[in-house]
N, C-alpha and C positions, 0 to 999 in steps of 0.2 A: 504494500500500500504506500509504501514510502513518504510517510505524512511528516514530510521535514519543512523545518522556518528557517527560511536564510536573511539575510538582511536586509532581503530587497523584495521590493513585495507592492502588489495594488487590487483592487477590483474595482465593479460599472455595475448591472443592471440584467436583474432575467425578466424572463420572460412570460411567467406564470406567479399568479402570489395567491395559487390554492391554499387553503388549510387542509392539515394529514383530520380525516375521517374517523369515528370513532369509533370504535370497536370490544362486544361482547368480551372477546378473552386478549386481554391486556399483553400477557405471556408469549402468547406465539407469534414470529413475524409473519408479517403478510407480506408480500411481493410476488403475486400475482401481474395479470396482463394489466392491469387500471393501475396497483404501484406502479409500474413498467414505464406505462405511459407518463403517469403522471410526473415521472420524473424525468423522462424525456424531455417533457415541453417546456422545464427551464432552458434547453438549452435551442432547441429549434423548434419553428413551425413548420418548417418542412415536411414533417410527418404526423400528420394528423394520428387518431387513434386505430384508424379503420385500414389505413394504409400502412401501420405497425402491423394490425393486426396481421392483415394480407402476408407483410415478410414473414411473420414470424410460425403463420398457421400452417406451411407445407412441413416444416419441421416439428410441430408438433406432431399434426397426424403422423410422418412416419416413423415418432418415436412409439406412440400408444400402439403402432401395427406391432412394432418390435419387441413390445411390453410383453405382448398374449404370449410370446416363442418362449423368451427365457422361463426356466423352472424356477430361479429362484431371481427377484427383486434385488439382489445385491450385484449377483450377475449381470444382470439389466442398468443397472447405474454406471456399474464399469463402461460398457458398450456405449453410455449415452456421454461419460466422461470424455470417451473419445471424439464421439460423432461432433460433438459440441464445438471441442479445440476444432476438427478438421474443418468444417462448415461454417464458421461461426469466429473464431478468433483465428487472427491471420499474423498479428506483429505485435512485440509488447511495445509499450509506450506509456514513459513515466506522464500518470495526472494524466490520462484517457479520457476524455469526456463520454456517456453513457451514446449520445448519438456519430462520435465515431467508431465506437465501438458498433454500432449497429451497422452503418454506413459501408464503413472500411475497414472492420475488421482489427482495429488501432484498441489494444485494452492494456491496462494495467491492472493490478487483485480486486481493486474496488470495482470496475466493471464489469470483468471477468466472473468476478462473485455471486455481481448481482444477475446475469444474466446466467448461470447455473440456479440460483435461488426462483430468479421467473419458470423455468423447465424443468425444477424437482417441486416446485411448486402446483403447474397444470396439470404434472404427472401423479399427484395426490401420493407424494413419497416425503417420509419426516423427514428432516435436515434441520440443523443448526445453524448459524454464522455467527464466528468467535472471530471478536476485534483484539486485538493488541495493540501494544504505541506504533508500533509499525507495519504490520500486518493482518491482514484478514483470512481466515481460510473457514473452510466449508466442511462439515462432518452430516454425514448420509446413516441412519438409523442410530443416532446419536443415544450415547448411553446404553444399548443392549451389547447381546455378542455380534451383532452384525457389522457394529460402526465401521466407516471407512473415512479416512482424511482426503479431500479431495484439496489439492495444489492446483486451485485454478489459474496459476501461471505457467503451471509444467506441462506440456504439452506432450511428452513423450512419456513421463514418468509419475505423471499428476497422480493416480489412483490408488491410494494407500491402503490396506489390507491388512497387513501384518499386523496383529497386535501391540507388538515391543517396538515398532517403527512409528505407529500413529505415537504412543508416548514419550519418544525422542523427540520425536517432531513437535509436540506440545512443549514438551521442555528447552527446546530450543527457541520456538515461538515466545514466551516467556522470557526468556533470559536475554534477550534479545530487547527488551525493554529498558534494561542499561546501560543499551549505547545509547552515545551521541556522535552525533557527525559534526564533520569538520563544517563551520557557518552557520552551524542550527541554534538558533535559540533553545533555552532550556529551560520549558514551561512545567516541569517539575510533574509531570504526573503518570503512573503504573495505571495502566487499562487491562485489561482481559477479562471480558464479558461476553455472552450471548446476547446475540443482537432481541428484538424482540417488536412487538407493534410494527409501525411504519418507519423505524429507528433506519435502515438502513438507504431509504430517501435521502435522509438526514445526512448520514455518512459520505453520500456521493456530491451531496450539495458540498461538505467539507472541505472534501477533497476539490471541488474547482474553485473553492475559494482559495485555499493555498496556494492552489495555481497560479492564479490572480496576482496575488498578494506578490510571487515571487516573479512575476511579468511587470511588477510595479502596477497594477492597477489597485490602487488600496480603497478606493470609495466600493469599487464591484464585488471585493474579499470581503467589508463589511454588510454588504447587500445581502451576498452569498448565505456568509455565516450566520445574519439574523435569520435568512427563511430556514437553513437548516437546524437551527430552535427551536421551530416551530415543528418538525417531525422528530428531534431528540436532543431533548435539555442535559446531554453528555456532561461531565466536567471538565474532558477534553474539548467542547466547544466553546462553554461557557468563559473557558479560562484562556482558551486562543478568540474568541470574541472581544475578551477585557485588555487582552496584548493588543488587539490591531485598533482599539480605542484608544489606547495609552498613545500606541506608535503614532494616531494622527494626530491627535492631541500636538504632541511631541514635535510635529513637521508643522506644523501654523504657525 
């Protein structure tokens, strides 16, 4: 996810100023085809809902044909892990915007994430999404003996299985929370949570506000980061919302 602050940093102005939806069970994320969109249209109107839908519906159906063959659902998620990368992500690219991803094939983990979490979502298959300071990754029957860690950056080797490997991998995710990079600010805060509600909207908004922020657009980083509030009042937002107040404050 590479949610780093370097020095230099700005934002401007989206393009939607929905409010996230309320919802019965508070706990599970949603990000279905309507999250999908809806998080889409901050960044273009070029794609309507109907015309998302279109791209995205020949891929569903021939995942649900492929659903009925497998014997076991675990099976089946390996197979769609791939189909996914092949069809679907084409090139990483740090701070991805959700519509190049769609577009061009252009993702980084927060894109990448969310467009597994839309297709384990239509597919009515449980899944997690576990943030860290630096990374996102995706777990597929989360908490039983089935769980798989999906690396939706790895495109050769994403589909994790092994039991003793997913927990390396979590403890490396984890530990991984004590770096800092060379130019990054260091807004002082340990994340690793399960995403949950419409939280992961929020995440994406984040992520192009840093963007922003580090293109020098600083009025469009604070735009960003307010609407992303509004689908998840993080600590990690709250407190890089109060940095790029301070920072303009700062430059007047």
């Amino acid at each position: 996810m590479r949610l780093r602050f370097f020095t230099i940093l700005i934002f401007a102005s989206v393009v939607a100023m929905a409010s996230p939806p309320s919802d019965g069970n508070p706990n599970k994320l949603h990000f279905g085809i309507e999250e999908f969109n809806k998080a889409l249209s901050y960044y273009t109107q070029e794609h309507s809902s109907v015309k998302t839908s279109e791209m995205l519906d020949k891929h569903f159906v021939n995942l649900k044909k492929r659903q009925l063959k497998y014997k076991t659902q675990k099976d089946f998620v390996e197979y769609a892990f791939y189909y996914i990368h092949n069809k679907l992500l084409k090139n990483y690219t740090e701070y991805a915007s959700l519509d190049q991803t769609l577009t061009e094939g252009a993702y980084d983990c927060v894109t990448a994430t969310a467009m597994y979490a839309l297709f384990l979502s239509e597919l009515e298959l449980p899944y997690a999404v576990v943030e860290t300071n630096y990374h996102l990754y995706l777990l597929a029957f989360p908490g039983t003996k089935n769980e798989v860690l999906l690396e939706t950056t790895d495109p050769v080797a994403g589909f994790i299985a092994n039991t003793n490997e997913i927990q390396t991998r979590k403890v490396l995710y984890a530990q991984g929370n004590e770096e800092l990079k060379a130019n990054q600010v260091d807004l002082d805060w340990d994340v690793e949570t399960s995403l949950k509600d419409t939280e992961l909207i929020g995440l994406l908004l984040f992520n192009q506000s840093v963007k922003q922020y580090n293109l020098g657009n600083k009025a469009k980083a604070v735009e960003l980061a307010n609407e992303a509030t509004n689908y998840y009042s993080s600590t990690r937002i709250s407190t890089y919302l109060n940095f790029l107040n301070s920072d303009q404050l700062a430059s007047n």
